[in-house]
C-alpha positions in Angstrom: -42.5 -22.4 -7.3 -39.8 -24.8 -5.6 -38.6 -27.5 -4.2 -37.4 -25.4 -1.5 -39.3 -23.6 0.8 -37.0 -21.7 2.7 -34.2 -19.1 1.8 -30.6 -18.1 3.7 -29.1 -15.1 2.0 -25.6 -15.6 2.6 -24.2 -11.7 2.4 -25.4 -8.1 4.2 -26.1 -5.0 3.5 -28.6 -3.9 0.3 -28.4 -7.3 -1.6 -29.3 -9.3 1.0 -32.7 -6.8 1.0 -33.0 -6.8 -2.9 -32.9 -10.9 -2.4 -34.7 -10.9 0.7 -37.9 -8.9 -1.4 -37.4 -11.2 -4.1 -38.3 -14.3 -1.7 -40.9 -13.0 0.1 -42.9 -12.5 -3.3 -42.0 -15.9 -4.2 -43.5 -17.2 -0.5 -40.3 -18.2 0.6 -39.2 -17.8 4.5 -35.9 -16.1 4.7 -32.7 -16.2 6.6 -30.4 -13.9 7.7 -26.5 -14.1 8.5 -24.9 -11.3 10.4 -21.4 -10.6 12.2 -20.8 -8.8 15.2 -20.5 -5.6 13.4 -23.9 -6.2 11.5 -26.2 -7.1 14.3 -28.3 -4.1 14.3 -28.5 -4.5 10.0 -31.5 -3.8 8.2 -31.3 -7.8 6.5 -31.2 -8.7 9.8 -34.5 -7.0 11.2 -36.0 -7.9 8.2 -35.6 -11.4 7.4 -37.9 -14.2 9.1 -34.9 -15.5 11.4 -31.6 -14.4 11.5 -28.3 -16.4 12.1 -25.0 -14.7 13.9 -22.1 -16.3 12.2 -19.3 -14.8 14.2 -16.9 -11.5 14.7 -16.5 -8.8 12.5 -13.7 -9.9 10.5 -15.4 -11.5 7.4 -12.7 -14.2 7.2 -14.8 -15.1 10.6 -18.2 -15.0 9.6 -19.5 -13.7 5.7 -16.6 -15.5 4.1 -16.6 -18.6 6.8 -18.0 -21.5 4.4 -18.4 -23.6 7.8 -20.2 -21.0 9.8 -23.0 -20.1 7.0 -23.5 -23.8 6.4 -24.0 -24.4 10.3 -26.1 -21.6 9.8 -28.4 -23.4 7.4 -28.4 -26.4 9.2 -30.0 -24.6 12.4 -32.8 -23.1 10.8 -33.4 -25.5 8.5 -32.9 -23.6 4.7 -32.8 -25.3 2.8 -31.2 -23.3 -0.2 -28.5 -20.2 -0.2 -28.1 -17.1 -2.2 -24.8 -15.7 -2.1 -25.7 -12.5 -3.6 -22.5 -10.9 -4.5 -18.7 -10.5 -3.3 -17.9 -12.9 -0.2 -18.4 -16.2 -1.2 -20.9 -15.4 -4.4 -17.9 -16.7 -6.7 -16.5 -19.6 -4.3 -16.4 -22.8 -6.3 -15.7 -24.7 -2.6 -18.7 -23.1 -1.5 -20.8 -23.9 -4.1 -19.8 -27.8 -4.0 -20.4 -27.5 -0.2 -24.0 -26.0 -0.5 -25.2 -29.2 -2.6 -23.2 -32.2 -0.7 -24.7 -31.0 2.4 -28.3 -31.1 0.6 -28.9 -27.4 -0.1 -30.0 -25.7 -3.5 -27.0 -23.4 -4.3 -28.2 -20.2 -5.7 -26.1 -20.0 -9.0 -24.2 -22.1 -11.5 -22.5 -25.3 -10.7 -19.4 -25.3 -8.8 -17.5 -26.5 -11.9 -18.5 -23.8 -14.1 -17.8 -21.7 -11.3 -14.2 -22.3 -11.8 -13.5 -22.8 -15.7 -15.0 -19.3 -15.5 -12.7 -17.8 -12.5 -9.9 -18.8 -13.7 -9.0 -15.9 -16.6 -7.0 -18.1 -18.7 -9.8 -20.9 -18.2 -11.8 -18.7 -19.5 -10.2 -17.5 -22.6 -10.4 -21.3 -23.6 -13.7 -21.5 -23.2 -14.6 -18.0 -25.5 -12.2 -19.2 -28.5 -14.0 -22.7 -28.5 -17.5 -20.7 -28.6 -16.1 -18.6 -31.5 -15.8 -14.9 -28.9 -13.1 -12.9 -29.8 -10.6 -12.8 -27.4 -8.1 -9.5 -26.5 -4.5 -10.9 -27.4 -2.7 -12.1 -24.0 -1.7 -15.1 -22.1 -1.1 -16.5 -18.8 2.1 -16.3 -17.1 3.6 -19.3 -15.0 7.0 -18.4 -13.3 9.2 -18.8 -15.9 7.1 -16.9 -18.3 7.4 -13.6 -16.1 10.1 -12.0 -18.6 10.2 -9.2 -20.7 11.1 -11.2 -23.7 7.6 -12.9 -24.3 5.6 -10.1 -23.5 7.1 -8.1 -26.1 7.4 -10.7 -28.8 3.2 -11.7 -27.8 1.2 -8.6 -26.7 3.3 -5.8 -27.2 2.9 -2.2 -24.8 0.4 -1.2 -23.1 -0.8 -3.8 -21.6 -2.5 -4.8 -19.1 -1.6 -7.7 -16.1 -4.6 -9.2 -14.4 -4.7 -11.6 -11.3 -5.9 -14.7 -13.2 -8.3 -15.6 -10.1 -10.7 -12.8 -9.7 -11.9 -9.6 -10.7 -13.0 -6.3 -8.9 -10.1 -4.4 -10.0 -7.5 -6.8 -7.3 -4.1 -7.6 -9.0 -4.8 -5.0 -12.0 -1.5 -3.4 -13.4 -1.2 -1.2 -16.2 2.1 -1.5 -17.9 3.1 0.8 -20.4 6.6 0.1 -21.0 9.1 -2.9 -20.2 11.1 -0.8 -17.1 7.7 -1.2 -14.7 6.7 -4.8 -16.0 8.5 -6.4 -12.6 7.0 -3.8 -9.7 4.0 -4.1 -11.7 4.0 -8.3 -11.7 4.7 -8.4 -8.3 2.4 -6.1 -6.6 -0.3 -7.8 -8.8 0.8 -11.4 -7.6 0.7 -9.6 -4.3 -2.6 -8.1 -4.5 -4.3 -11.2 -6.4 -2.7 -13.7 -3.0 -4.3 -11.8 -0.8 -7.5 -11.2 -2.6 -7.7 -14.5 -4.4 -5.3 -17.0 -2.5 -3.6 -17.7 -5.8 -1.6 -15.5 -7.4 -1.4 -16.6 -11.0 -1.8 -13.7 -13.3 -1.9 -13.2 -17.6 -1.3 -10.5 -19.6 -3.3 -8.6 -22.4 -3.3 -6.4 -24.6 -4.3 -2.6 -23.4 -6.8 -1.6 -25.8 -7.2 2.3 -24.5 -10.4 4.3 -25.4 -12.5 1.2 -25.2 -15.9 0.8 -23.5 -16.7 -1.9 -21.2 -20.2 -3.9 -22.4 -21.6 -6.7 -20.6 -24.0 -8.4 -21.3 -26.8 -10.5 -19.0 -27.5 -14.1 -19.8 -29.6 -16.8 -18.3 -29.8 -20.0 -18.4 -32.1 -22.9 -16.9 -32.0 -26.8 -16.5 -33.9 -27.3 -19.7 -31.7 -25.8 -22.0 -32.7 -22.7 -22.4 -30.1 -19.8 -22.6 -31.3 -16.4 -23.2 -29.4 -12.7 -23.1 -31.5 -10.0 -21.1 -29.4 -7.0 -23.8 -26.4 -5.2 -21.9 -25.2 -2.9 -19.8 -22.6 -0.1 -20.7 -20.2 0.2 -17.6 -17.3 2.3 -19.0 -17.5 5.0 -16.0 -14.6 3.3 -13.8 -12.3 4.8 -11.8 -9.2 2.1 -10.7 -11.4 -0.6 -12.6 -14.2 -0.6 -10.4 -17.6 0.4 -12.3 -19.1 4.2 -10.9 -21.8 3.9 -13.2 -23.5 1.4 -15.3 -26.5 1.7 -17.9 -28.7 0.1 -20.0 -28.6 -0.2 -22.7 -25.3 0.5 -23.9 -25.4 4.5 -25.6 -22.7 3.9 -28.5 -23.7 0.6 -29.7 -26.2 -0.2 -32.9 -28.7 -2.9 -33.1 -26.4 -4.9 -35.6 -23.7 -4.8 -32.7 -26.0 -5.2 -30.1 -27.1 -8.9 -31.6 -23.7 -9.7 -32.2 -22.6 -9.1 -28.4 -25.9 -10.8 -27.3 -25.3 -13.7 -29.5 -21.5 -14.2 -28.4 -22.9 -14.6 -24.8 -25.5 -16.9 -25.4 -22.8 -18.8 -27.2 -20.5 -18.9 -24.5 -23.0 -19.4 -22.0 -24.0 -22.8 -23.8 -20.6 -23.5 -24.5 -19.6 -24.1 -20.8 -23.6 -25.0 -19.6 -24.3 -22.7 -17.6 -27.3 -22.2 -15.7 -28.9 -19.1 -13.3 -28.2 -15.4 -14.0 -24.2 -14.7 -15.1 -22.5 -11.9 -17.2 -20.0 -11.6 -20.0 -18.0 -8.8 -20.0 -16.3 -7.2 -23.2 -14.2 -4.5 -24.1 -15.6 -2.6 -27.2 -13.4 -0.7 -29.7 -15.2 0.7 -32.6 -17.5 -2.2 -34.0 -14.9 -5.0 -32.4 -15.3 -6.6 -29.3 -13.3 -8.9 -27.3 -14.1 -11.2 -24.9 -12.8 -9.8 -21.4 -14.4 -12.3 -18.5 -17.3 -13.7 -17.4 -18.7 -13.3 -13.4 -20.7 -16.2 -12.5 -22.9 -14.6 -10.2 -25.6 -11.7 -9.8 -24.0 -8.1 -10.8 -24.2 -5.2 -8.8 -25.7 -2.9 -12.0 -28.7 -5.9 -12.3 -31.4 -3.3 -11.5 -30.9 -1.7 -14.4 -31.5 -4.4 -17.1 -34.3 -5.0 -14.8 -35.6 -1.4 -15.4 -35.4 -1.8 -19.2 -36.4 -5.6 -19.7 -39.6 -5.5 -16.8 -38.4 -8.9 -15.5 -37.4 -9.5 -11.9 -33.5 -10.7 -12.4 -33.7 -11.9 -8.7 -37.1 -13.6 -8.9 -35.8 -15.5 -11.8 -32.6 -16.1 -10.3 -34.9 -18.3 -7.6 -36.6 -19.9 -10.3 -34.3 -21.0 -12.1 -32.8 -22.8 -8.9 -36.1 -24.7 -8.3 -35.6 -26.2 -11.3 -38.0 -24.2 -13.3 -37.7 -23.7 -17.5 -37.7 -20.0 -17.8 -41.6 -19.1 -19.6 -40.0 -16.6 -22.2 -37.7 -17.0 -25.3 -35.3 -15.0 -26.6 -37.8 -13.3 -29.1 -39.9 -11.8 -26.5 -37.2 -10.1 -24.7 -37.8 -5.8 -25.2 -36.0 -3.1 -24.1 -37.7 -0.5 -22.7 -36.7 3.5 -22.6 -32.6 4.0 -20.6 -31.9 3.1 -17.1 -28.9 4.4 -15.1 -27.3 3.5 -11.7 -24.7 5.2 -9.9 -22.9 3.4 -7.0 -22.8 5.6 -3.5 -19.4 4.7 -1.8 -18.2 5.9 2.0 -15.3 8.1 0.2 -14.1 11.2 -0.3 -13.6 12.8 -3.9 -11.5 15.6 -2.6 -8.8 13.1 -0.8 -8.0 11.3 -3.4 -11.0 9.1 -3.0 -9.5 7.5 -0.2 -12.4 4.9 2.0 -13.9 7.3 4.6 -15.5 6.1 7.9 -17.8 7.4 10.2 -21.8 7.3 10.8 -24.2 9.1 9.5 -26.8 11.6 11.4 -29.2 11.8 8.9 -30.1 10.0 5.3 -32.3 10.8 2.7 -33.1 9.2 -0.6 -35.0 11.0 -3.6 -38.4 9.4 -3.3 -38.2 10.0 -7.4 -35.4 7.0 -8.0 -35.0 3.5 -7.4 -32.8 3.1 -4.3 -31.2 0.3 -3.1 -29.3 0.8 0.3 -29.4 -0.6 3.9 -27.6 2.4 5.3 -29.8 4.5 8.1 -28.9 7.4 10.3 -26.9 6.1 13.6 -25.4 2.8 11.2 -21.7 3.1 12.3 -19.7 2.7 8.5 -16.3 0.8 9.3 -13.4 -0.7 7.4 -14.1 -4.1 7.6 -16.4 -4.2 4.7 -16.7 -2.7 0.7 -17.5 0.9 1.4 -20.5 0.7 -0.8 -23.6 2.4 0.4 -26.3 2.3 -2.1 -27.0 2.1 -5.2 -29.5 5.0 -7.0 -31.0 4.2 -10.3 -34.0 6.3 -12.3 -35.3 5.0 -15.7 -37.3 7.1 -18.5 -38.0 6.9 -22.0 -34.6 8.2 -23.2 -30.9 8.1 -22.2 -31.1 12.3 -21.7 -34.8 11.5 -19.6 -33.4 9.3 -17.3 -29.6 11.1 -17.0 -31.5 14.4 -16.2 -33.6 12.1 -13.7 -30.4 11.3 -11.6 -29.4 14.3 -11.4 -32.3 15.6 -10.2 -32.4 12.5 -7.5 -29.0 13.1 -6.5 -29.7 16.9 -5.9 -32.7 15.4 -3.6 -30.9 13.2 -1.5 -28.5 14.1 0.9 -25.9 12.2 3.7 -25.0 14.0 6.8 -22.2 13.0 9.0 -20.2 10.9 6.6 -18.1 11.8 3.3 -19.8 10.3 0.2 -19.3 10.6 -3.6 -22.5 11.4 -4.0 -21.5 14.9 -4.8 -18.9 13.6 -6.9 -21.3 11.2 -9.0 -24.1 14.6 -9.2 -21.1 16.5 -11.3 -20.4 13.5 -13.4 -24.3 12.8 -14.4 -24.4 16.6 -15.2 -21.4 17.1 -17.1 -21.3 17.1 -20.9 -18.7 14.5 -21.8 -21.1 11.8 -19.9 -24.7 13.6 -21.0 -22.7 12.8 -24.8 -21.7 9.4 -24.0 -18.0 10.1 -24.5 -16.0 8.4 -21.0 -14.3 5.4 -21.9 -13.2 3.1 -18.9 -9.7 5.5 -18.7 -11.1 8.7 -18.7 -11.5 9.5 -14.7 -8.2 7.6 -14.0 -6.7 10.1 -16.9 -8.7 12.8 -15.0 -8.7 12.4 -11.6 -9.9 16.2 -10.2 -12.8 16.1 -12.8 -16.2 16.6 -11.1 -14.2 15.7 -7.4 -14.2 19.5 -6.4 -17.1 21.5 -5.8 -17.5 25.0 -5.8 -18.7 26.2 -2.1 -20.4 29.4 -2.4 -24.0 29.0 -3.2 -23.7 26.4 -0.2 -23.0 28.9 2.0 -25.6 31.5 0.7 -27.5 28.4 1.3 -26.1 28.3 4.8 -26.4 31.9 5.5 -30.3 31.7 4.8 -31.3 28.8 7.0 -29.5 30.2 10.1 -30.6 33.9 9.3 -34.3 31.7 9.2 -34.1 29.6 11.8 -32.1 32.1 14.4 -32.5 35.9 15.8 -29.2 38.1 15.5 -26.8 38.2 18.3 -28.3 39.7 21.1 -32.0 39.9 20.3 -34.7 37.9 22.2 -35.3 34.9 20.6 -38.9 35.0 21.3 -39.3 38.6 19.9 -37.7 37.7 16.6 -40.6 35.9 15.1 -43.2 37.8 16.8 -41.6 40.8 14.3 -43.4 38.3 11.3 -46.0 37.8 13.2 -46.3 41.8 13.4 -45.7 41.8 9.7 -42.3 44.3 11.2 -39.7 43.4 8.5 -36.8 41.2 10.3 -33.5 43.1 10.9 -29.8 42.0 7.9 -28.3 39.3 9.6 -24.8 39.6 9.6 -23.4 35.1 8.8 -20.1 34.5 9.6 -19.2 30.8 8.3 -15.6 29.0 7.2 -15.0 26.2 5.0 -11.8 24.4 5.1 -9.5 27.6 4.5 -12.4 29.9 2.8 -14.5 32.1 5.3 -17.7 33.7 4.2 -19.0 36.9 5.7 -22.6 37.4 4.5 -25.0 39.6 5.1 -28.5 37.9 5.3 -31.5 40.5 4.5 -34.8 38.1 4.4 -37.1 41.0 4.0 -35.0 42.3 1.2 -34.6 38.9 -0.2 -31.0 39.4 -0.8 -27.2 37.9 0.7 -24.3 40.3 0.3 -20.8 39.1 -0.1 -17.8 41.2 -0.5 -20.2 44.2 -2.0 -21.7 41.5 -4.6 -25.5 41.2 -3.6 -27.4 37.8 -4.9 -31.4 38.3 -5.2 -33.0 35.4 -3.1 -36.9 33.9 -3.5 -37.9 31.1 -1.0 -39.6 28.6 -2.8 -39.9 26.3 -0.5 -39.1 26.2 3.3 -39.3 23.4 5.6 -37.4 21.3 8.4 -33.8 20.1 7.3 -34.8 21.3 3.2 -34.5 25.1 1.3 -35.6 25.2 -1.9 -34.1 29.0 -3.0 -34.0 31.0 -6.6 -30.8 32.6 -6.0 -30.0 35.2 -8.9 -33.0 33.1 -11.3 -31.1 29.7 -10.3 -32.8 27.2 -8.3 -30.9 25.3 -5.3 -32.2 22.8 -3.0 -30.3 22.8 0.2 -30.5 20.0 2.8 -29.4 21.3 6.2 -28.5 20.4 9.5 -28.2 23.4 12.1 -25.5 23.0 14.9 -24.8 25.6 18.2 -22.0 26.1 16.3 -21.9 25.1 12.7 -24.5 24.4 9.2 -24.3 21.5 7.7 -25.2 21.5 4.1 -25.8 19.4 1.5 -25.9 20.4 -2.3 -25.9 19.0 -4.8 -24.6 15.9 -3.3 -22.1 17.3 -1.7 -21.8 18.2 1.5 -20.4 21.2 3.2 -19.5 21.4 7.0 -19.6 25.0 7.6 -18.4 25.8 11.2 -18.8 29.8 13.0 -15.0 30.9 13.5 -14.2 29.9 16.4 -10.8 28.9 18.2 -8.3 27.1 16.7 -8.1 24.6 19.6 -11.4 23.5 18.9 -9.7 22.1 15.7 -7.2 19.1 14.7 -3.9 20.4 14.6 -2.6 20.2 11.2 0.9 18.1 10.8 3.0 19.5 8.7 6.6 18.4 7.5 8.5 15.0 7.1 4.9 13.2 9.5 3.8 10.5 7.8 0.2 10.3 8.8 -2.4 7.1 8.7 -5.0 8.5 6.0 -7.6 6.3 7.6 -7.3 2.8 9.9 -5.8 0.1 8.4 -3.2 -2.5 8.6 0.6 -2.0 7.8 1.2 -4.5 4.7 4.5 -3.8 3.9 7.3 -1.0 5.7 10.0 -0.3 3.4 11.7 2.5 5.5 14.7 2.4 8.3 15.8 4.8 10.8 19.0 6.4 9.3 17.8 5.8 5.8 18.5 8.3 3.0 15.2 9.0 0.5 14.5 11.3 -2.5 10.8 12.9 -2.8 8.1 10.2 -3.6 10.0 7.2 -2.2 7.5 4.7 -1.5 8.2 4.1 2.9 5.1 2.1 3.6 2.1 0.4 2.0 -1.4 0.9 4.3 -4.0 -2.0 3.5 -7.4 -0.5 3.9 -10.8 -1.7 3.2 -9.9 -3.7 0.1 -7.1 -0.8 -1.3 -3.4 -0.5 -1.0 -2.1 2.8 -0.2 1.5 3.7 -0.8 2.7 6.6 1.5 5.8 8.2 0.2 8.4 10.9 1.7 7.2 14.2 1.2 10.8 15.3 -0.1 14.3 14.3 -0.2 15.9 13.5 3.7 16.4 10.8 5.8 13.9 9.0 7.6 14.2 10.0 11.6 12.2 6.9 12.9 9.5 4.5 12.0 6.6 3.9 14.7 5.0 0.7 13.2 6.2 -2.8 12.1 4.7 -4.7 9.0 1.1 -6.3 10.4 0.3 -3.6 13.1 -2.8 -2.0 12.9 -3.5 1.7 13.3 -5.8 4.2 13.0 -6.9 7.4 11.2 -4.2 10.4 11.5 -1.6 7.7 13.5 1.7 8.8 12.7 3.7 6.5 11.1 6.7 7.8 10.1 9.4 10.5 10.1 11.6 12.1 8.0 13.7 14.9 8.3 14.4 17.1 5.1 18.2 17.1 4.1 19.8 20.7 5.0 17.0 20.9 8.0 18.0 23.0 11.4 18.5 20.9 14.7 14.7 22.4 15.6 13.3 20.2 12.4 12.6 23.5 10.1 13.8 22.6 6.7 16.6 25.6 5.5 16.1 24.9 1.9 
């Protein structure tokens, strides 16, 4: 197939399998890279060698140009994939891959950054005749009020004009927060991007975001594999993506497949690359393009039947892609939810921890390295897997998902995999009707889940799997076995502040709570699953039994339901003017002083944590007490911070008001 016999994959985690598959099929031998934090990785166990680059940090090893080129040089690869993030859209790296001799996964390094660079790239879409979204780059002296008025007019939107991902995104909706807005973008697009140039454009609200997938090889051919709908954002990174789009025609399908293709050859590019657009009715504007494999690829790959990957490879060989534009079909609806390490209920915030069991619908494409005992830190993009089913219709494959998200479960770690299951099922998305604003307009939509028929849930696998206080454990199933009729089982469980008393009757088939009985047929029993028709609804129920506690997942979500026991055993809850650390990070900025007078939702402190800036504000007017950290420390989950002591509050700290 290639020139090149031999593959490094320069990232971790589930690309570095997905690319990793691709090259074994293609006979290539493959190469891992792995930091300190990744050495026990799936990519690493699975690729043909394996490379350590250095610590955890990726600034030390996944993003350390020098370390993943030494790398190559010790085994011998003799081409790179960069997958994506890290250094997938690194220009420098790019050029570096081919002066030292090695094949360079992607486009060149020069079209790598007409097409990073946002106002670049606008240039390039009104020379290929894409409509672009009104806006323009801002140098220094262009960062006034005057010009943005006069030029795009409110809403709008400020963009780092570097990068993507959601870094150094502001919206603006009126000229009093243009300035914190411009420089916590130039802020955010610095540290993401080292450059912290940014434009402006126009906010077109109720849009849907469309991208669509072009190719291109070294003969001149440029295809478009369709697009992918990826409107289901929540702070501008995708949730959801599908294929193909649900609220587009064929008329406007060609049209958006067409512009691509045209930009594509307008700037020659080659391999696998995306245009984005934002779609308002039967416009569509230009938005960016990202130069390198997307995360939602499996779906066009689900509708199309081509290997994105496998092409990806040879293309980089030097191949001419075997198929034209013409013989391109879709192929039924495919849909893919991201799984991130975060919690709904929190606000969404990054959660850490490792998992004691995982388990993936066997009915749905899943791509993940995560594994039971896999320790989930903040050092890298809390993304866990991604889940994607396919049928013959949009409503086949949405009621698909839901049913593989009801049929996997995480234990030991807070996921949105709960969160994504209430989304799939939910009307507004089963009718196509979530633009890209709708979950930041709606933030507690599908995030809380009701806990009750996970505790009946609960209540039946411990009344199952243990005798009532007191009896002999040994006697208790020999009552089955005597075909004697088990004794109630009085569950006592609590949930966060909710406690459930239930009273379990397995020969009855019923669970009582508060004089409200629910009928109960086992369907299904077995280790760790409970399949029940409670009250002519079925459940599945993923468990994990503790001495003192039932873990449950359903649907999606899971539910740590621990026996009342003493309040010692628990974190003690801080209440007041503490400032607590949400999670670990690093203190970017502190804005507070001892003595210093605030009003309620003063921001005191920005918290940098896996890729997100969180502002921590005073919980009500005072005056800050004392500040335990200095801008750059790092700290960890529940650290206090800071203090503040409510205005009118006694000498013992209890606020009078």
């Amino acid at each position: 197939m290639s020139p090149f016999g031999s593959l490094l994959i320069a990232n971790r985690g589930e690309i570095a399998l997905r690319v990793i598959r691709a090259a074994r099929a293609g006979g290539l031998q493959t190469v891992a890279v792995y930091s300190d934090a990744d050495r026990g990785a799936r990519h690493v166990a699975e690729a043909d060698a394996a490379v350590r680059l250095g610590p955890t940090a990726p600034s030390e090893s996944y993003l350390s140009i020098d370390a993943v080129l030494a790398a190559a040089a010790r085994t011998g690869a003799q081409a790179i994939h960069p997958g994506y993030g890290f250094l997938s859209e690194n220009a420098k790296f790019a050029r570096a891959c081919r002066e030292a001799g090695l094949v360079f996964v992607g486009p060149s390094a020069e079209v790598i950054e007409r097409m990073g660079s946002k106002s670049e790239a606008r240039g390039v879409a009104v020379a290929a005749d894409v409509p672009v979204v009104p806006g323009f780059p801002l140098s220094g002296e262009d960062r006034v009020v005057q010009r943005v008025r006069d030029e795009v007019g409110f809403p709008l939107m400020v963009k780092a004009a570097a990068g993507g991902g959601g870094k150094g995104m502001r919206i603006v909706r009126d000229e009093d927060e243009l300035p914190s807005a411009l420089e916590a973008a130039a802020r955010e697009a610095k540290a993401a991007f080292a450059d912290d140039s940014l434009l402006v454009e126009r906010l077109l609200e109720g849009a849907r975001h469309v991208e669509a997938q072009v190719l291109g090889d070294d003969h001149g051919n440029v295809v478009h594999l369709y697009e992918r709908d990826c409107s289901v954002q929540r702070r501008h990174q995708k949730v959801v993506e599908e294929a193909p789009a649900p609220t587009i025609d064929m008329a406007l399908r060609r049209r958006i497949g067409e512009a691509a293709v045209r930009l594509a050859r307008e700037v020659g590019y080659t391999n696998a690359g995306t245009v984005e657009f934002l779609v308002a009715g039967n416009e569509f504007f230009f938005l960016e393009m990202t130069t390198r494999l997307q995360v939602g690829q499996p779906v066009t790959e689900a509708v199309t039947g081509l290997d994105l990957v496998g092409l990806q490879l040879l293309v980089a060989a030097g191949e001419a892609l075997t198929f034209g534009q013409d013989e391109i079909e879709l192929s039924g609806h495919a849909i893919e939810v991201r799984i991130y390490a975060e919690d709904p209920a929190g606000g969404f915030l990054p959660a850490t921890g490792t998992p004691t069991r995982v388990r993936w619908s066997p009915h749905a494409r899943v791509e993940s390295a995560l594994e039971a005992g896999l320790t989930v830190g903040t050092a890298y993009d809390p993304m866990l897997a991604k889940l994607i089913t396919h049928g013959p219709t949009r409503e086949a494959a949405r009621r698909a998902l839901v049913a593989a998200l009801d049929d996997s479960a995480i234990f030991g770690l807070t996921t949105n995999l709960g969160f994504l299951r209430g989304l799939v099922a939910s009307n507004r998305f089963a009718n196509a009707e979530l633009d890209t604003g709708w979950l930041d307009r709606n933030p507690g939509a599908c995030a809380t889940i009701e806990p009750l028929p996970a505790a009946l849930g609960a209540a039946w696998a411990r009344a199952v799997a243990a005798p009532p206080d007191g009896a002999d454990p040994f006697g208790y199933p020999d009552a089955w076995r005597l075909g004697a009729p088990p004794a109630p089982v009085n569950v006592e469980l609590e949930y966060e502040r909710e406690r459930f008393v239930l009273a379990v009757d397995l020969a009855r088939g019923t669970i009582t709570n508060q004089g409200h009985v629910s009928h109960v047929v086992p369907l299904r029993e077995e280790p760790g699953l409970l399949l029940l028709e409670i009250d002519e609804a079925r459940h599945e129920f993923h468990i994990e039994l503790r001495t003192d506690a039932v873990d449950v997942v359903h649907h999606g979500a899971l539910f740590e339901f621990r026996e009342p026991l003493a309040q010692a055993d628990r974190p003690h809850a801080v209440t007041d003017g503490s400032l607590l650390a949400p999670m670990p990070g690093t203190v970017l900025r502190v804005s507070a002083a001892p003595g210093q007078a605030v009003k309620d939702g003063d921001a005191l402190l920005i918290l940098e944590a896996m890729k997100m800036e969180l502002t921590l504000a005073a919980p009500f007017d005072g005056e800050v007490a004392e500040v335990k950290v200095s801008e750059g420390d790092r700290v960890t989950a529940k650290q206090l911070l800071v203090e503040v002591t409510a205005d009118g509050a006694s000498d013992d700290g209890d606020p009078t008001r």
